[in-house]
C-alpha positions as a Python dict, from the first residue, in 0.01 Angstrom:
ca = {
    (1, 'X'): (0, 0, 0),
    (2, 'X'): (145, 376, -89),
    (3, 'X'): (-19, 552, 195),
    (4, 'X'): (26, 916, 192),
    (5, 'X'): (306, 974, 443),
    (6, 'X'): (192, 1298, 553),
    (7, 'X'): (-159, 1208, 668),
    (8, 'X'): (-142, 981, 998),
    (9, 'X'): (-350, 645, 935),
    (10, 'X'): (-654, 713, 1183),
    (11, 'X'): (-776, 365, 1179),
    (12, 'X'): (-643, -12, 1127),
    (13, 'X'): (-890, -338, 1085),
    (14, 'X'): (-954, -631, 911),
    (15, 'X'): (-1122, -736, 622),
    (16, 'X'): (-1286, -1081, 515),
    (17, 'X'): (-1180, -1030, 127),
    (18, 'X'): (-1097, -652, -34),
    (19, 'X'): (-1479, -590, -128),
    (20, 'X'): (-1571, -652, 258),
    (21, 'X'): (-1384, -318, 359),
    (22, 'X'): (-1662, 7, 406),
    (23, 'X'): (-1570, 314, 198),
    (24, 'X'): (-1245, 484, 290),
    (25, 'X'): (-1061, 192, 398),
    (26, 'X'): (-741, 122, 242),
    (27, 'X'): (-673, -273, 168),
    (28, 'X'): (-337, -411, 164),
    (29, 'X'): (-378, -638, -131),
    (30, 'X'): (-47, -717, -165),
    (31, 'X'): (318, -690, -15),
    (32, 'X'): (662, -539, -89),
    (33, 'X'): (756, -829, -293),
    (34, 'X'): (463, -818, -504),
    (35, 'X'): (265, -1147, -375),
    (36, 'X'): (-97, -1150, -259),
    (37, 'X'): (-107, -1059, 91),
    (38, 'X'): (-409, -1268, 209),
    (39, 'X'): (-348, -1360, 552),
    (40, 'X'): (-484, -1717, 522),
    (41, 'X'): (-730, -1892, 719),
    (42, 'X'): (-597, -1796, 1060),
    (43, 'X'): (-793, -1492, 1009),
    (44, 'X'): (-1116, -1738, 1097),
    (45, 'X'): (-1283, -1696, 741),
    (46, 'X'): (-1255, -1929, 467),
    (47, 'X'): (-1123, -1682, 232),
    (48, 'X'): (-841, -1544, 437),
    (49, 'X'): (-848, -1184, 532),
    (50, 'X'): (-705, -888, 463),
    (51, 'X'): (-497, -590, 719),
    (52, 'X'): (-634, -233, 601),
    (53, 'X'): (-648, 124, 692),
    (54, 'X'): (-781, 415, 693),
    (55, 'X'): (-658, 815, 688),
    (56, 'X'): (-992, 964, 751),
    (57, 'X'): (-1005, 1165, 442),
    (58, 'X'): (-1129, 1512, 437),
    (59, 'X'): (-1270, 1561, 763),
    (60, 'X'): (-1387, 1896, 873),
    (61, 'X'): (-1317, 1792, 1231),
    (62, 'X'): (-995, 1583, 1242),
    (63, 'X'): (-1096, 1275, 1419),
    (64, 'X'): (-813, 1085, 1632),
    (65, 'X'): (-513, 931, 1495),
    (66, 'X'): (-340, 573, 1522),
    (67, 'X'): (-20, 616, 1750),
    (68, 'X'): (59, 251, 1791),
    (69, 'X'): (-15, -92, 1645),
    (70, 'X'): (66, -433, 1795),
    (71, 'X'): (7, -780, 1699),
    (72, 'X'): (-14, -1067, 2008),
    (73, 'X'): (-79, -1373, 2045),
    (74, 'X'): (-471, -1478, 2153),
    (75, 'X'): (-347, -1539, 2477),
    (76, 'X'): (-203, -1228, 2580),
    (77, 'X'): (-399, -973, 2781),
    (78, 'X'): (-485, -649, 2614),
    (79, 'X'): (-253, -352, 2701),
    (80, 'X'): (-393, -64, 2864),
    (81, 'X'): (-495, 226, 2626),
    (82, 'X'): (-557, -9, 2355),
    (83, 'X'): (-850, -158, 2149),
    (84, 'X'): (-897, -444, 1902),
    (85, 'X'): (-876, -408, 1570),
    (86, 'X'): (-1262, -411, 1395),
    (87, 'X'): (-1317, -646, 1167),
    (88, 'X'): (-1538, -636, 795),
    (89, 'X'): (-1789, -811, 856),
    (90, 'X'): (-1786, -829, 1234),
    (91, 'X'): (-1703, -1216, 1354),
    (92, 'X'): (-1857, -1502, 1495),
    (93, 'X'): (-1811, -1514, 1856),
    (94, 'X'): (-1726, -1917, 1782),
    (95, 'X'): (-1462, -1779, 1594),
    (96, 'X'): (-1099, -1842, 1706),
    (97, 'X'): (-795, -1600, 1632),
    (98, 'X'): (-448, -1720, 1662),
    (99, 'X'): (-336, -1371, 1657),
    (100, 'X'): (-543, -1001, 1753),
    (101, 'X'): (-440, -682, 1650),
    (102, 'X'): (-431, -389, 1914),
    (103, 'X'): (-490, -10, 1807),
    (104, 'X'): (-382, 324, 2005),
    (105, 'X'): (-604, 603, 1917),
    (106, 'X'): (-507, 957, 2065),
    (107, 'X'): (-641, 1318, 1944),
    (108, 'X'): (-447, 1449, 1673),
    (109, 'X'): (-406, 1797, 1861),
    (110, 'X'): (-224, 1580, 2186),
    (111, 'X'): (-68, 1325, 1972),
    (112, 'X'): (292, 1368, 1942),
    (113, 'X'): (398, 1087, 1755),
    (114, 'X'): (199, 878, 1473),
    (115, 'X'): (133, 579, 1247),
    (116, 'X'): (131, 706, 898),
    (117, 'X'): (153, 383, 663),
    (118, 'X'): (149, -26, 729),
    (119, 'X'): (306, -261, 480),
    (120, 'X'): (372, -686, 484),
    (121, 'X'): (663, -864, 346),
    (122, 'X'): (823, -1203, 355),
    (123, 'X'): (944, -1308, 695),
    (124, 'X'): (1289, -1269, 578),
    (125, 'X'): (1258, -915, 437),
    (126, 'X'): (1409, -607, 608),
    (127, 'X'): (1234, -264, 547),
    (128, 'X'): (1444, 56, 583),
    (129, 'X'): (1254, 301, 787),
    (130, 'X'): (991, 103, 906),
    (131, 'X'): (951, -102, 1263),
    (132, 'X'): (835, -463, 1253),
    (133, 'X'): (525, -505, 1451),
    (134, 'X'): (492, -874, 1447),
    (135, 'X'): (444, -1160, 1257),
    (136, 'X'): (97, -1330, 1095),
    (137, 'X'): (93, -1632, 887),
    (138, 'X'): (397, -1618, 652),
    (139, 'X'): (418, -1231, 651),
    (140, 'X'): (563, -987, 891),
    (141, 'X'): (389, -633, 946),
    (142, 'X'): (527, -324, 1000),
    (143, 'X'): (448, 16, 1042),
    (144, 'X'): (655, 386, 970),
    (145, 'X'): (607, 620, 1272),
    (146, 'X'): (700, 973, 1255),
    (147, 'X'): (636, 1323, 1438),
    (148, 'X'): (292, 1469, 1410),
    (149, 'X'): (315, 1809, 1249),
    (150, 'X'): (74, 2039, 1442),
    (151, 'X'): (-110, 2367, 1296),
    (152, 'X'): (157, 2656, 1368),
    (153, 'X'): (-9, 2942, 1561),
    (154, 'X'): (-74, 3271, 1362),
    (155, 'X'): (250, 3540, 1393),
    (156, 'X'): (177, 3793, 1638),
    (157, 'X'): (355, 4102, 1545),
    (158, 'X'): (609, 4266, 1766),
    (159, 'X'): (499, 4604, 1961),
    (160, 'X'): (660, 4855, 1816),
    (161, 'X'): (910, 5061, 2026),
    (162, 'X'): (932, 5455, 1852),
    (163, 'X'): (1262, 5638, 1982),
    (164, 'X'): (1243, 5979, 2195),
    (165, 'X'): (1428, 6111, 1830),
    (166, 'X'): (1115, 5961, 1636),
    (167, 'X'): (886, 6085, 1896),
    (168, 'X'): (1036, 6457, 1822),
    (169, 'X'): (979, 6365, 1424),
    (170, 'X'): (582, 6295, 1454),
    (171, 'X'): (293, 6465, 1324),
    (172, 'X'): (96, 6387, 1603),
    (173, 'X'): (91, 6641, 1885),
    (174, 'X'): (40, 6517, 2243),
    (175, 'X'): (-293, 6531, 2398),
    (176, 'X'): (-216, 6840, 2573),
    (177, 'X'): (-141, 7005, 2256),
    (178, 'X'): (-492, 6897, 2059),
    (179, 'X'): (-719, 7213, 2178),
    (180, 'X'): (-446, 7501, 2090),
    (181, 'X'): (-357, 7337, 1736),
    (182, 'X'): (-742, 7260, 1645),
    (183, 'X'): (-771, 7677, 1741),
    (184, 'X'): (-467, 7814, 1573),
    (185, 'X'): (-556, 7606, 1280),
    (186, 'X'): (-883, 7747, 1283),
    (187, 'X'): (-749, 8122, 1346),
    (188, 'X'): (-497, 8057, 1082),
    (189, 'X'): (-799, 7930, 788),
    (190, 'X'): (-976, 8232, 887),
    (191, 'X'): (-752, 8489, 861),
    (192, 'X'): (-606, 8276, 489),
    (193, 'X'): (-1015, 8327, 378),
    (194, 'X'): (-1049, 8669, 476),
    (195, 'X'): (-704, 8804, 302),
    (196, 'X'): (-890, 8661, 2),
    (197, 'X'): (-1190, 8945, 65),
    (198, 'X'): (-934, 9194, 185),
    (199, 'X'): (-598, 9190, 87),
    (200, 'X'): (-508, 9565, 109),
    (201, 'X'): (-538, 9534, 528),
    (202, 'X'): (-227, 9510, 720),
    (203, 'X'): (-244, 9333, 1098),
    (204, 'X'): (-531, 9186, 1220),
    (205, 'X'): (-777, 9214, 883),
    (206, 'X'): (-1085, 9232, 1142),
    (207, 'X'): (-1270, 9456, 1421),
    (208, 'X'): (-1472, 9262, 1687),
    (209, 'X'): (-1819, 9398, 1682),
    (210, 'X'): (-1906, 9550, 2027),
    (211, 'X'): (-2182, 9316, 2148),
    (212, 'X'): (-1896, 9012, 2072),
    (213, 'X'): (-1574, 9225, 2288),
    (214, 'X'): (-1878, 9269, 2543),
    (215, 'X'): (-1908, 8872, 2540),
    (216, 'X'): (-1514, 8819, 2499),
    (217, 'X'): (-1419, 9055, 2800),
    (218, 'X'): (-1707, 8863, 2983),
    (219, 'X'): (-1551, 8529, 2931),
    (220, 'X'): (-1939, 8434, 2855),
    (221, 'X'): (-1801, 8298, 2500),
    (222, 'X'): (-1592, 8009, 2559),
    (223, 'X'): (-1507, 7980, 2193),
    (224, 'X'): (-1340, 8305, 2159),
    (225, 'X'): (-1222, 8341, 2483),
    (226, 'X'): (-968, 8030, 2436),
    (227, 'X'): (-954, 8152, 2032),
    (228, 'X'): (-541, 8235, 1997),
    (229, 'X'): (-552, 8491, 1683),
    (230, 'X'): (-244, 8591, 1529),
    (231, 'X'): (-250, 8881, 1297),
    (232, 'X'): (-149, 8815, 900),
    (233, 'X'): (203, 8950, 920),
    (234, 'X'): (255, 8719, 1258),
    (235, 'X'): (145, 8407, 1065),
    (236, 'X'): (363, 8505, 742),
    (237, 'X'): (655, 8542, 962),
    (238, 'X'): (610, 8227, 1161),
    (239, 'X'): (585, 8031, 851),
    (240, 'X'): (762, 8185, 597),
    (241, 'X'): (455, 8214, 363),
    (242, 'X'): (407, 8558, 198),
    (243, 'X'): (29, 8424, 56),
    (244, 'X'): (138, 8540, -303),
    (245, 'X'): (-130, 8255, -410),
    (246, 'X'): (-401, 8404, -231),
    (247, 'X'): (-319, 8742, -307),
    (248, 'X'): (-310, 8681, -677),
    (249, 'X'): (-627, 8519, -649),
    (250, 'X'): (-774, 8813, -439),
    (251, 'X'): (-642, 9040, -693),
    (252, 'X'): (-874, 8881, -945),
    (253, 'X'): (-1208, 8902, -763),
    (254, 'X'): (-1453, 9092, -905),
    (255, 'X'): (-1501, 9456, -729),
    (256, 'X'): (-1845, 9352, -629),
    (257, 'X'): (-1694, 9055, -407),
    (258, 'X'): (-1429, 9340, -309),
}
């Protein structure tokens, strides 16, 4: 049998003749060598029988797998943690058996080890890679172990660590700093619109109307009260922006807009 090396056999049992064996059972027709590998009438059926296996398939929910296989003699006690092999179709209970096959089933996710494929030979044959379970009839049986791969866990990124120096670099201003930039942005738009309407004003381009300095000196206007205004020439020094842009474009407003 070429069983697929990476997929851990989740079940072993026997069959009366190939056709006996449910769907998605494997049966070992034949061995290494090539030769039928009917296991004669020591299986209890006239026909012989037949090891096979199974992978599981595509399961949505992987099921357990096969960790361990032994063959023993009818007379020996069955080991802890094990259970017999099932047999296609199931026996006669008048039914002797020279030999029984013992399974290990753990779950796949606490399984650390595995059974992945099961082949016969001659008794005389040596199998690289593969441990020889026991003897039945004139073949021996062995089985290929090997580590079960498990699912690796997503990556989890690293936290990042910024530098003081990268800190310093940042466009983000600390908390602290939110309430005067969201008002000297806002003082810095309005005076940028209003040089549009009047560029011919030096300073601050705008008179508080009494009833609003009444209010400001008041502190009954929160707004304006916190409002930092710099004047046009403040804000083209500070930033080394002489608004030739908006100038040009206030240039070319019609005099009614003027």
């Amino acid at each position: 049998m070429a069983a697929a090396e990476e997929t851990p056999l989740t079940g072993v049992a026997w069959a009366a003749a190939p056709e006996a064996a449910p769907a998605g059972w494997t049966v070992i027709t034949v061995t290494v060598e090539g030769a039928a590998a009917n296991l004669g009438k020591g299986f209890g059926h006239k026909g012989g029988g037949y090891l096979c296996v199974s992978t599981g398939g595509a399961q949505a929910v992987p099921g357990p797998v096969v960790t361990d296989v032994q063959v023993l003699s009818d007379r020996s006690p069955q080991p802890a943690g094990y259970t017999r092999a099932p047999e296609f179709p199931e026996p006669r209970n008048a039914v002797s058996r020279k030999k029984r096959v013992y399974v290990k089933l753990l779950p796949l996710d606490t399984a650390e080890t595995a059974v992945f494929d099961i082949k016969l030979s001659s008794k005389s044959k040596a199998l690289p890679h593969y441990m020889k379970i026991g003897e039945m009839g004139s073949f021996a049986i062995w089985c290929k172990k090997g580590p079960v791969l498990k699912p690796s866990p997503p990556p989890v990124p690293k936290p990042r660590t910024i530098s003081a120096g990268l800190k310093q670099l940042s466009l983000q201003p600390p908390d602290s700093d939110h309430r005067y930039l969201r008002l000297h942005l806002a003082a810095g738009m309005f005076l940028k619109h209003l040089s549009l309407l009047f560029p011919a004003m030096d300073g601050v381009p705008f008179t508080l109307h009494p009833k609003f300095e009444s209010k400001l000196s008041s502190g009954s206007n929160a707004i304006f009260a916190d409002l930092n205004v710099k004047s046009l020439a403040d804000i083209e020094k500070e930033y080394n922006y002489a608004f030739v842009v908006e100038r040009t474009a206030a240039a070319r407003l019609p005099p009614s807009v003027c």
